[in-house]
Rosetta silent file (secondary structure, phi, psi, omega in degrees, C-alpha in Angstrom):
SEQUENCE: XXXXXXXXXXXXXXXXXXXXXXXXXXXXXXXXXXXXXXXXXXXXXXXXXXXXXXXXXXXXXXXXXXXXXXXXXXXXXXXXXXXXXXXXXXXXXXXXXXXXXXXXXXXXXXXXXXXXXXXXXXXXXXXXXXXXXXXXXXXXXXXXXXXXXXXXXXXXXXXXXXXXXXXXXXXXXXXXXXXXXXXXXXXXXXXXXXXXXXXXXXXXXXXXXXXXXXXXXXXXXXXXXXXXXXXXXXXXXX
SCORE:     score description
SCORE:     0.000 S_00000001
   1 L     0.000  127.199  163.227  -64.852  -16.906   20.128 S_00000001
   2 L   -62.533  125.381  179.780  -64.901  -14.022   17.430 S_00000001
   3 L   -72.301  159.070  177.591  -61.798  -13.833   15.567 S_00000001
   4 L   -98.910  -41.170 -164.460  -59.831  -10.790   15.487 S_00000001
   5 E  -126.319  154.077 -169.883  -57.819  -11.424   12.771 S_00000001
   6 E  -136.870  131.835  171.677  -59.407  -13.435    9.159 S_00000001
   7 E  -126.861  124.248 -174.795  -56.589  -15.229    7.370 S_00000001
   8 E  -103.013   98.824  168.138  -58.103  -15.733    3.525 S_00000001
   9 L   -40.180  157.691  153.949  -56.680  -18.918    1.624 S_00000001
  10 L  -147.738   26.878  167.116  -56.743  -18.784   -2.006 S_00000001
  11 L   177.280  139.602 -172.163  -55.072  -22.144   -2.537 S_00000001
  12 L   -59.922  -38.451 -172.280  -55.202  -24.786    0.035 S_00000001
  13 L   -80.999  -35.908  171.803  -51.618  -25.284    0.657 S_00000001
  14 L   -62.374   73.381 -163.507  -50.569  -22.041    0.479 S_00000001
  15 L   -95.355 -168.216 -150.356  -51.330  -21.145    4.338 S_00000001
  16 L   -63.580  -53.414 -165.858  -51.053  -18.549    7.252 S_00000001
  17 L    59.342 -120.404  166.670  -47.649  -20.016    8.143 S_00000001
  18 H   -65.403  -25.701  149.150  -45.758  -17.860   10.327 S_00000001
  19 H    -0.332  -75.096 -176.806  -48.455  -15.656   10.626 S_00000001
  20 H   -79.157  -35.967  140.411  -50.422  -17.664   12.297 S_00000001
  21 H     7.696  -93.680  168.846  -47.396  -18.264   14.669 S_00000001
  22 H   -18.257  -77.570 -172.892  -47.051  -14.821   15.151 S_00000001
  23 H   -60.990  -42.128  161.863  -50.998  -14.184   16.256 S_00000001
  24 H   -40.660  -39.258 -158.765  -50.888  -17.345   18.776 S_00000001
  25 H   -74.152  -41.011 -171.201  -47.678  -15.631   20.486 S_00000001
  26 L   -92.136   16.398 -176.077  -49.345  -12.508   20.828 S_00000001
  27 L    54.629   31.889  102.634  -52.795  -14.536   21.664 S_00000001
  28 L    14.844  103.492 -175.814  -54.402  -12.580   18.670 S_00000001
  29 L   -68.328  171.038 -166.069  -57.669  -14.689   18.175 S_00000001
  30 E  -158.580  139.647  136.386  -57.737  -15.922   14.288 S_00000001
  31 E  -123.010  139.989 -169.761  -59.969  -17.599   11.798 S_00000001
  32 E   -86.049  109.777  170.810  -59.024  -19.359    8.645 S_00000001
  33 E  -106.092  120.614 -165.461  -60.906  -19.140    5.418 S_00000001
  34 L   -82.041   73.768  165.397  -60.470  -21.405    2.564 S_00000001
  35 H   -41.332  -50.739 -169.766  -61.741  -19.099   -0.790 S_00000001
  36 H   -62.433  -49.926 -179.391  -60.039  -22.228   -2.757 S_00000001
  37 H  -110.605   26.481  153.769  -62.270  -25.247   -1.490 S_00000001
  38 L   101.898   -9.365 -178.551  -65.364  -23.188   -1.904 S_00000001
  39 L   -72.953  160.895 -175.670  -66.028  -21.438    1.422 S_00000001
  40 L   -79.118  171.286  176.176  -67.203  -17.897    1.474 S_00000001
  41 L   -87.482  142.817 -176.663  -65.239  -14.808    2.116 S_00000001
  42 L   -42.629  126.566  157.684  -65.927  -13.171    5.865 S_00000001
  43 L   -83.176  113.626  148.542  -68.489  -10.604    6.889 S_00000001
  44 L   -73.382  137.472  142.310  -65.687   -8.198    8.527 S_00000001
  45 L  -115.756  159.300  169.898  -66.574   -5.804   10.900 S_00000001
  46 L   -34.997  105.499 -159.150  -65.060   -3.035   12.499 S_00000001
  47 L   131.170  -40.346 -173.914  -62.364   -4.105   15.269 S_00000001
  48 L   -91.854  174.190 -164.042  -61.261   -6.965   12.748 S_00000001
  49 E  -132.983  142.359 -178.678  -57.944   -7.439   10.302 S_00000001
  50 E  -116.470  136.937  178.837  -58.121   -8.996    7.075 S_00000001
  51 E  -126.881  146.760  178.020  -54.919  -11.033    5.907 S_00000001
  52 E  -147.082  125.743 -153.119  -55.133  -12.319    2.801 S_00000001
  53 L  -100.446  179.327 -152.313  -52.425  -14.644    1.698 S_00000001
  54 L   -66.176 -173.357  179.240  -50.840  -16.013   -2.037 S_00000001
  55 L   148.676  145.667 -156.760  -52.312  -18.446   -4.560 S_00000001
  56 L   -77.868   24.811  170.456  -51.499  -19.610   -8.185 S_00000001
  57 L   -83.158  170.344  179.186  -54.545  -16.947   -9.771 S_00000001
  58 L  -109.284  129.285  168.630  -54.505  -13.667  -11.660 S_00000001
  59 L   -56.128  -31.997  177.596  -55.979  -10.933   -9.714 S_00000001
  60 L   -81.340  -19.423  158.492  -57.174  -10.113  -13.601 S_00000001
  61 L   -16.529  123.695  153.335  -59.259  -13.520  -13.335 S_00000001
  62 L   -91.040   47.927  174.000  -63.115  -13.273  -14.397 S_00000001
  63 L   -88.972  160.831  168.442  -63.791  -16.337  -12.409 S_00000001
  64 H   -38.588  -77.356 -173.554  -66.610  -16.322   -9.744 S_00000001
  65 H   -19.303  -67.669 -169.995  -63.951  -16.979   -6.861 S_00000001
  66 H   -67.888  -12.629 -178.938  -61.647  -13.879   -8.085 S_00000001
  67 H   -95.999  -26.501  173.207  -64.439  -11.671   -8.806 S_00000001
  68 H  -115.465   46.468  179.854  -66.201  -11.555   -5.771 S_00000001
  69 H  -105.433  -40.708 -152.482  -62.603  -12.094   -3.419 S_00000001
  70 H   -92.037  -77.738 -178.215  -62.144   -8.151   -5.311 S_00000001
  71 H   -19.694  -58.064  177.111  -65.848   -7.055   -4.189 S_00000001
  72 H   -39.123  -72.236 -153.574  -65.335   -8.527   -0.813 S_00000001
  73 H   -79.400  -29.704  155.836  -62.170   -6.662   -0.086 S_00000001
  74 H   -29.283  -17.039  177.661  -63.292   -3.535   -2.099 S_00000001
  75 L  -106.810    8.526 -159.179  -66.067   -3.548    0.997 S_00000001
  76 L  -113.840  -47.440  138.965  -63.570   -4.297    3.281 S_00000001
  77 L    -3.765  -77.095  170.739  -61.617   -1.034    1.558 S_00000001
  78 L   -93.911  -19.307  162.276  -64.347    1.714    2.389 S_00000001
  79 L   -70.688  -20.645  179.159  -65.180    0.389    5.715 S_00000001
  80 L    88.093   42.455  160.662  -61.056    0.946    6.541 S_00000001
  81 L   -73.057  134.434  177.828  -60.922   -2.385    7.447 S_00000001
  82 E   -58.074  135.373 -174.279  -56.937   -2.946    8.239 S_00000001
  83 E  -136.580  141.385  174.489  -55.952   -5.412    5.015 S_00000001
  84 E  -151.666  116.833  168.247  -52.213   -7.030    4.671 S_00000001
  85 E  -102.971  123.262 -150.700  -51.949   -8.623    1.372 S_00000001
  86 E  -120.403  117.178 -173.358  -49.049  -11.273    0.848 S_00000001
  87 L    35.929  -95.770 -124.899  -48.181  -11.881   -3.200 S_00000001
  88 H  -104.086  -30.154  161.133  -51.328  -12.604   -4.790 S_00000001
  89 H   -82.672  -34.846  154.567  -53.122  -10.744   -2.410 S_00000001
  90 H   -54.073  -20.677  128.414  -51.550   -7.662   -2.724 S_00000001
  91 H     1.349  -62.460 -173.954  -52.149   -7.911   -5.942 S_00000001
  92 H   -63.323  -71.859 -167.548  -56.159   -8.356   -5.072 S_00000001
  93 H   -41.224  -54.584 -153.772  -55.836   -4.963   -2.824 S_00000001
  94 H   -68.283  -66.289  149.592  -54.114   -3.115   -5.537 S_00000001
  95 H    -1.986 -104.866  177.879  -56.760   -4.506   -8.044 S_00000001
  96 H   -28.617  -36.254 -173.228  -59.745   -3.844   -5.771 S_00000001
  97 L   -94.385    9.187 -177.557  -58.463    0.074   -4.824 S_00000001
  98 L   123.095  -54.488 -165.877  -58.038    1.106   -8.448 S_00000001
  99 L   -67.368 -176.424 -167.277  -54.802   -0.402   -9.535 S_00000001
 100 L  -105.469  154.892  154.984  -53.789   -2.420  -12.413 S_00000001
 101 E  -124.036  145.341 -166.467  -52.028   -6.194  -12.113 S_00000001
 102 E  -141.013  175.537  166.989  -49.553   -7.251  -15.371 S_00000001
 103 E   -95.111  144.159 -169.492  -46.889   -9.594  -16.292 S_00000001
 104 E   -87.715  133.659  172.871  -43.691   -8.684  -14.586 S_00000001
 105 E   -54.525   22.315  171.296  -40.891   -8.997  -16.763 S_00000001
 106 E   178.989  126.569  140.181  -39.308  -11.900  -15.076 S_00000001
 107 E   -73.649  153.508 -176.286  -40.677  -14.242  -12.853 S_00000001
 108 E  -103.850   79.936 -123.181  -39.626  -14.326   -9.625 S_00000001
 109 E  -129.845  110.427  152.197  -38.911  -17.772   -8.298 S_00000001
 110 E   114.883 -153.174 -179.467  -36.992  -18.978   -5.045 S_00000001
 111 L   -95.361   -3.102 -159.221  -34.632  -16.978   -2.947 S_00000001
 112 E  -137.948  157.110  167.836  -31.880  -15.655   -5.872 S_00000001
 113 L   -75.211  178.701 -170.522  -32.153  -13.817   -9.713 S_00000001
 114 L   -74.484  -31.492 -173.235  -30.897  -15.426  -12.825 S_00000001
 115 L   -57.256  -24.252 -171.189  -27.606  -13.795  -11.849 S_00000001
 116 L    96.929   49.586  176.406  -27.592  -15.839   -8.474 S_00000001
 117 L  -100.617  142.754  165.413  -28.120  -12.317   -6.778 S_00000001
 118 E   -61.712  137.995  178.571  -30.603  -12.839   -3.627 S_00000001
 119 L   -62.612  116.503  173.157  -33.612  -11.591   -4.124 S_00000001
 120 E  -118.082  167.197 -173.156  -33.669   -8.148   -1.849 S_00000001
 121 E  -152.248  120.674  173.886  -36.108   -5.418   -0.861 S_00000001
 122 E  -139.455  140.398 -174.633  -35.124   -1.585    0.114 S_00000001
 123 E   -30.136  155.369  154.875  -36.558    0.773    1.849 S_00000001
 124 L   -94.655  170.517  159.910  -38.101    3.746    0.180 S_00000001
 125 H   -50.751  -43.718 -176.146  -38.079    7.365    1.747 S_00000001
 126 H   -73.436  -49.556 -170.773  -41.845    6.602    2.065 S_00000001
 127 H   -62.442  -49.051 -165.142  -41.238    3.277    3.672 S_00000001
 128 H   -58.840  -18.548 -153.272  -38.562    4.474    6.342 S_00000001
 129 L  -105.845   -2.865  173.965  -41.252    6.924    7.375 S_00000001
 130 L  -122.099  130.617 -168.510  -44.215    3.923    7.651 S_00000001
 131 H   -26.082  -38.570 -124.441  -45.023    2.222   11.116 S_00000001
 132 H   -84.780  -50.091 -177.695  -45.275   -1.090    8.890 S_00000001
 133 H  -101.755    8.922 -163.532  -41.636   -1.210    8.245 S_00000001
 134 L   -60.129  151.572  174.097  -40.471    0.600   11.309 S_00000001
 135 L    98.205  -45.220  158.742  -37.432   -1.550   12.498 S_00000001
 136 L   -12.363  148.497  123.867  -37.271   -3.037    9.394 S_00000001
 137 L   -32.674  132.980  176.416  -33.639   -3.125    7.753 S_00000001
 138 L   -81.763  -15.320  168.069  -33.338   -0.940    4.447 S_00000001
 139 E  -121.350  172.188 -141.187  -32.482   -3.592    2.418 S_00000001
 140 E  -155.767  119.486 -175.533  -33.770   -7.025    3.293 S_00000001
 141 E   -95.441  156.653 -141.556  -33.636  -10.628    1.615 S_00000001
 142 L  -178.212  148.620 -157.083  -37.092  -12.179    0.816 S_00000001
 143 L  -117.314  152.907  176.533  -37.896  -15.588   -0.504 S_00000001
 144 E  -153.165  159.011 -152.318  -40.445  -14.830   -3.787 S_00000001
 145 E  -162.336   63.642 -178.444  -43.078  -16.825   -5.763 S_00000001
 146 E  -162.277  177.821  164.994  -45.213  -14.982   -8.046 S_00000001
 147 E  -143.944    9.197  168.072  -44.807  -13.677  -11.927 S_00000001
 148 E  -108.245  158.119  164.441  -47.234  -10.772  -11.987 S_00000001
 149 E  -126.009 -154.465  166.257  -46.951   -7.225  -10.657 S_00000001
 150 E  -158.752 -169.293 -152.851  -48.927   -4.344  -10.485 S_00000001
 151 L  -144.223   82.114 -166.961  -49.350   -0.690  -11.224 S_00000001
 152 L   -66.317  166.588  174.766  -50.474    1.708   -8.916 S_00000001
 153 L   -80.306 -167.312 -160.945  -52.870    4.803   -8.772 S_00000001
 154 L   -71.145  -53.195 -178.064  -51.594    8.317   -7.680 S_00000001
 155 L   -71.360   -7.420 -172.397  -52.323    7.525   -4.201 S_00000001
 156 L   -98.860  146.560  167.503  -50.661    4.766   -3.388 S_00000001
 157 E   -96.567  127.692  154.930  -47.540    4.477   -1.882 S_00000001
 158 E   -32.526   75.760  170.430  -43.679    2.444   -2.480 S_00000001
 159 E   -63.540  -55.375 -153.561  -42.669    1.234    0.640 S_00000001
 160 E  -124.688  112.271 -176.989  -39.958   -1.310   -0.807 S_00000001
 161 E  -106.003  134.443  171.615  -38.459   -1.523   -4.148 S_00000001
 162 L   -85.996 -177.122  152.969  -36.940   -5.119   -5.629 S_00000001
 163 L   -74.325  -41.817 -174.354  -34.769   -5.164   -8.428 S_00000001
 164 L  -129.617   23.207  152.582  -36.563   -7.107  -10.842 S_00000001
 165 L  -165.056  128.624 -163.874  -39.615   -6.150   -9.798 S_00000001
 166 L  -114.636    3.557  140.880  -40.120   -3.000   -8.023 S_00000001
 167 L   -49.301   64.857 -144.872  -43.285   -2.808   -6.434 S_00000001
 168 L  -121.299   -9.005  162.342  -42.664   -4.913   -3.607 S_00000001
 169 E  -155.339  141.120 -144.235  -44.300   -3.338   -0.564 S_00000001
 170 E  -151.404  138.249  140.868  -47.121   -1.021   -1.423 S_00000001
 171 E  -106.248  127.121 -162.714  -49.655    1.183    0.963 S_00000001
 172 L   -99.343  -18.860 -152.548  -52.287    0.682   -1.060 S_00000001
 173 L  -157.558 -176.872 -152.931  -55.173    2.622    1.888 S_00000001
 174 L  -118.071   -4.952  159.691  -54.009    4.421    4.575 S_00000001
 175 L  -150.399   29.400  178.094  -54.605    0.723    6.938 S_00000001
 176 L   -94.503   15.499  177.897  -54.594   -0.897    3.951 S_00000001
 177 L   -34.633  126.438  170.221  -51.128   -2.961    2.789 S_00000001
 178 E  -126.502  159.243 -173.181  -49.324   -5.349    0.506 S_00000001
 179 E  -143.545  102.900 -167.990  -46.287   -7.026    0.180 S_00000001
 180 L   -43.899  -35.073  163.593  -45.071   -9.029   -2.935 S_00000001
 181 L   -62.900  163.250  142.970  -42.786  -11.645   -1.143 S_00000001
 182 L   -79.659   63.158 -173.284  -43.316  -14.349    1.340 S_00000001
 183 L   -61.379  -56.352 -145.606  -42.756  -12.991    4.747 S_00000001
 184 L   -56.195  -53.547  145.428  -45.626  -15.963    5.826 S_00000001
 185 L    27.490  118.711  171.204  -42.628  -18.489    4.435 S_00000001
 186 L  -145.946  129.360  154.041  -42.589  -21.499    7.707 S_00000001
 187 H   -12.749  -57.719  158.284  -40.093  -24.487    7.130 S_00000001
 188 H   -64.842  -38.661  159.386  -43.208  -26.595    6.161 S_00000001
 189 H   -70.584  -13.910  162.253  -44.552  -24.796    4.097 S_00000001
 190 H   -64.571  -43.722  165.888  -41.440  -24.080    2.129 S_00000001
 191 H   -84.837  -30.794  159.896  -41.437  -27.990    1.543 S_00000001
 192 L   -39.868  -12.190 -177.496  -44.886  -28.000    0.976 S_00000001
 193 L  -121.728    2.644  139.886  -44.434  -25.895   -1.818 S_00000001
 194 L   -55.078 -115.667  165.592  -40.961  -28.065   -3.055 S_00000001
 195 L    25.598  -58.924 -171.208  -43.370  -31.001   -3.314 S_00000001
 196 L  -121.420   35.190  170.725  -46.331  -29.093   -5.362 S_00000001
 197 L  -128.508  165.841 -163.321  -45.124  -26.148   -7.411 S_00000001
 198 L   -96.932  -31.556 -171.865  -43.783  -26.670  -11.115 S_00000001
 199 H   -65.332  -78.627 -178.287  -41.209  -23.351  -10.682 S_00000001
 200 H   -52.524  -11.525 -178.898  -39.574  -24.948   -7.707 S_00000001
 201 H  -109.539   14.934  151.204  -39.415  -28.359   -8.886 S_00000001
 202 L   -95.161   -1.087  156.734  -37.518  -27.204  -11.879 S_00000001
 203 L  -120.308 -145.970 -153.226  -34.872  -25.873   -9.884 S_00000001
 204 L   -72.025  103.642 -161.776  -31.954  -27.111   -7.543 S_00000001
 205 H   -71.252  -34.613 -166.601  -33.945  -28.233   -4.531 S_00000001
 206 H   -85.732    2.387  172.182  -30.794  -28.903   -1.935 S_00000001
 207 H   -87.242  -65.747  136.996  -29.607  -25.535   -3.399 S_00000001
 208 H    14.109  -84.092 -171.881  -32.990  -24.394   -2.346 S_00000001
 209 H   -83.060  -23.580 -170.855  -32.942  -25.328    0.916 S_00000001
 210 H   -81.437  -35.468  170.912  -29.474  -24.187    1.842 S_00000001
 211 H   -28.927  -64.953 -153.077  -30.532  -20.732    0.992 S_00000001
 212 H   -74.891    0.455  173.303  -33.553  -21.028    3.063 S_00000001
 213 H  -113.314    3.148  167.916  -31.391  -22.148    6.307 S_00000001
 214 H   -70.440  -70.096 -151.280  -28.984  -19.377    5.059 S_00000001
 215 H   -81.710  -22.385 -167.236  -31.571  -16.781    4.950 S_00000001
 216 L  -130.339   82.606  149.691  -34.074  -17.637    7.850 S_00000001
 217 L   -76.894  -60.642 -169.637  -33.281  -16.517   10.632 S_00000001
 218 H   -68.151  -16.848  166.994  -33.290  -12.952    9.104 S_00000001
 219 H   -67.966  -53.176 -127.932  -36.801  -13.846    7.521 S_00000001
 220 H   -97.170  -38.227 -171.594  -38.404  -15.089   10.196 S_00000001
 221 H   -75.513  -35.412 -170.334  -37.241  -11.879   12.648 S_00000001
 222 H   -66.003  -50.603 -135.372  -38.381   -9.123    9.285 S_00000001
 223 H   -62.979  -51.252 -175.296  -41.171  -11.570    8.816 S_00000001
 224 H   -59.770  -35.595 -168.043  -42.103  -11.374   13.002 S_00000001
 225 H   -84.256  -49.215  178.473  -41.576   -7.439   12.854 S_00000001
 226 H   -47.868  -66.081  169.976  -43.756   -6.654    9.704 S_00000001
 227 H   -24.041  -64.675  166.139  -46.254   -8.468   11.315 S_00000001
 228 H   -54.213  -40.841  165.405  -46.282   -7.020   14.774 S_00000001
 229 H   -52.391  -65.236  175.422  -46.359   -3.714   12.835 S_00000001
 230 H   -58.202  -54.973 -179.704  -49.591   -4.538   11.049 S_00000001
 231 H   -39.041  -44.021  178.013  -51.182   -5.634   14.060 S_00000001
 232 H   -49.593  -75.460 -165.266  -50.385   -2.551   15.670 S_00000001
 233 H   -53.148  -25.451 -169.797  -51.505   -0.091   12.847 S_00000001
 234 L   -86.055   -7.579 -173.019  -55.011   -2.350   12.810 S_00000001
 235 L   108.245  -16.191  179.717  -55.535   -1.989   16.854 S_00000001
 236 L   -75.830  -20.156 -169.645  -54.724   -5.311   17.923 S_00000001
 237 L  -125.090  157.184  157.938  -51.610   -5.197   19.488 S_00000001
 238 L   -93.816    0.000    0.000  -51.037   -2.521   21.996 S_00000001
């Protein structure tokens, strides 16, 4: 079967998660590409959705991998293939369309700020007004994992603004999108990434965790809606 939807690894562990959830429920055909253990990036064609999920690289890499991951989606870019980039891949998109990626003045680690504040995301003017977030809440709790940002051109638009980092959902193309959090965030994969990241295993893990049975319910329904959205704006879901 031809996939509909391309979900692009850039680190093995870091997967599709709910995502992939999501696209079973709505029977959304899928294939998974590993960029990270050496497989190539996708011929897309027209009809298909590019997802392209997180990973511990700099979008400013000169490595092979990262340099032709930004070619790839830079083709993916002027055909108007629909793109939804999740932390390191928005990042890529912004990168790839023109933008800049930097260090963010704080990393962004877990669910809460140094203050203990939750990490949140609120609408913009632009955002209440894009299918992507329709439904959406205007502000929003978000689990986050990354310490770069970026720096857009003229054209792109602020869906979401953070606190400590305020790019946090970006139209970077007009079916093009990124989003700086983890909506993708699945119970295993939260401990998979307890287990193997050095940020998380320097803080409180059972503190951690209550958060994440605190907060996700309300993830997993933003997480299910963003999602359904993107599907939409690419053609897939009716």
């Amino acid at each position: 079967m031809i996939p509909k939807l391309w979900f692009i690894k850039n680190m093995t562990h870091e997967a599709a998660g709910l995502l992939s959830f999501f696209a079973e429920k709505k029977s959304i055909s899928y294939a998974i590409v590993d960029l990270y253990r050496g497989e190539a990036f996708p011929e897309v064609v027209p009809g298909q959705a590019v997802v392209i999920l997180g990973g511990p690289d700099s979008a400013n890499d000169t490595t092979p991998k990262i340099l032709s991951e930004l070619e790839a989606l830079r083709e993916c870019l002027d055909a108007g293939i629909p793109c939804l980039g999740i932390c390191l891949g928005l990042q890529l998109l912004v990168k790839a369309a023109g933008g800049t990626v930097f260090r963010n003045s704080v990393k962004e680690i877990g669910f809460r700020d140094a203050a203990d504040a939750w990490y949140e995301i609120e609408k913009t003017v632009e955002g209440d007004r894009d299918p992507l977030l329709s439904g959406l809440p205007a502000i929003s709790r978000i689990f986050q994992l990354h310490g770069e940002t970026v720096g857009l051109t003229p054209s792109m638009k602020v869906l979401a603004k953070g606190r400590t980092c305020e790019n946090q959902i970006v139209k970077v193309t007009e079916r093009a999108y990124g989003i700086q959090g983890h909506v993708e965030l699945s119970e295993k994969m939260f401990e998979d990434w307890l287990a193997a990241d050095g940020d998380l295993q320097k803080m409180d893990r059972a503190k951690l965790r209550l958060d994440f049975q605190d907060a996700r319910r309300e993830l997993e329904r933003n997480s299910e809606l963003l999602f359904n959205n993107f599907l939409k704006i690419s053609g897939l879901l009716r």
